[in-house]
C-alpha positions as CSV (number, residue, x, y, z in Angstrom):
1,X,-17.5,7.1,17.4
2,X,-14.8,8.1,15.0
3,X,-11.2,6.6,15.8
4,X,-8.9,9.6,16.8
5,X,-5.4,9.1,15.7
6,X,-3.0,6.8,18.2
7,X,-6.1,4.9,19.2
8,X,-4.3,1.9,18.0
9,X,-6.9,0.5,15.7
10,X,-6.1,-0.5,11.9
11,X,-7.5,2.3,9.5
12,X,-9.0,1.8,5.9
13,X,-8.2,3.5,3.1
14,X,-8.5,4.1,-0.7
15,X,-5.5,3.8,-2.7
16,X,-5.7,4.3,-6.5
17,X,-3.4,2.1,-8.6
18,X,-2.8,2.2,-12.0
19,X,-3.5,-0.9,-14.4
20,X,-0.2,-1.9,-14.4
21,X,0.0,-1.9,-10.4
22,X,-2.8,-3.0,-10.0
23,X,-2.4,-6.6,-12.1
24,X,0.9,-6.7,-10.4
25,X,-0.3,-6.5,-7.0
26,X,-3.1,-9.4,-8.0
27,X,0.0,-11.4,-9.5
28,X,2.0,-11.0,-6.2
29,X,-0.7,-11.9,-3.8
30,X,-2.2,-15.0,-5.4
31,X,1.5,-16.5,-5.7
32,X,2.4,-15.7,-1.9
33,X,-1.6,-16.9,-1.8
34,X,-2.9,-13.6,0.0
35,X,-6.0,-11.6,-0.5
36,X,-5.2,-8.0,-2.6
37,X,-5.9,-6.2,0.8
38,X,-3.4,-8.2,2.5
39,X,-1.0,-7.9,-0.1
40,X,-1.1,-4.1,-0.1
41,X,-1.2,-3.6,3.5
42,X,1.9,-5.1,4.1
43,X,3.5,-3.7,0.9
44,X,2.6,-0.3,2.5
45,X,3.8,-1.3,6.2
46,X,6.9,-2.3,5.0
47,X,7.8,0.7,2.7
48,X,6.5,3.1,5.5
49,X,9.3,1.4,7.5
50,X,12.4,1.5,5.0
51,X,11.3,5.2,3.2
52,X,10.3,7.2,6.5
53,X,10.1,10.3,4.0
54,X,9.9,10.9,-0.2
55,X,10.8,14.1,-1.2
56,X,11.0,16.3,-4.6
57,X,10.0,14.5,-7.7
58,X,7.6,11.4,-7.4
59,X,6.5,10.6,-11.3
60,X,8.8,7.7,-11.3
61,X,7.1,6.3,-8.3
62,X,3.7,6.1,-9.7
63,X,4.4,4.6,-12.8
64,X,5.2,1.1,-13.0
């Protein structure tokens, strides 16, 4: 069975990062010692709840 949205259960997903962000995010989760996945998910749980929206221009965003 495919989970339907609002089912409640966690999701995986592929995010691509770029070398920069992605030797940053290994630097951050071995000092708070957390996997990478761990890391990222809450990284992404907690920006989802302080930036509810970005609009216009993004660039700056994406490059670290």
């Amino acid at each position: 069975m495919v989970a339907q949205e609002g089912d409640g259960r966690n999701k995986k997903i592929t995010v691509i990062l770029t070398a920069e962000a992605s030797a940053r995010l290994t630097k951050v989760a071995d000092k708070a010692d957390r996997s990478r996945v761990e890391e990222a998910a809450l990284r992404l749980h907690d920006h989802l709840r302080r930036v509810p929206e970005i609009n216009g221009d993004y660039y700056e965003i994406t490059t670290l």
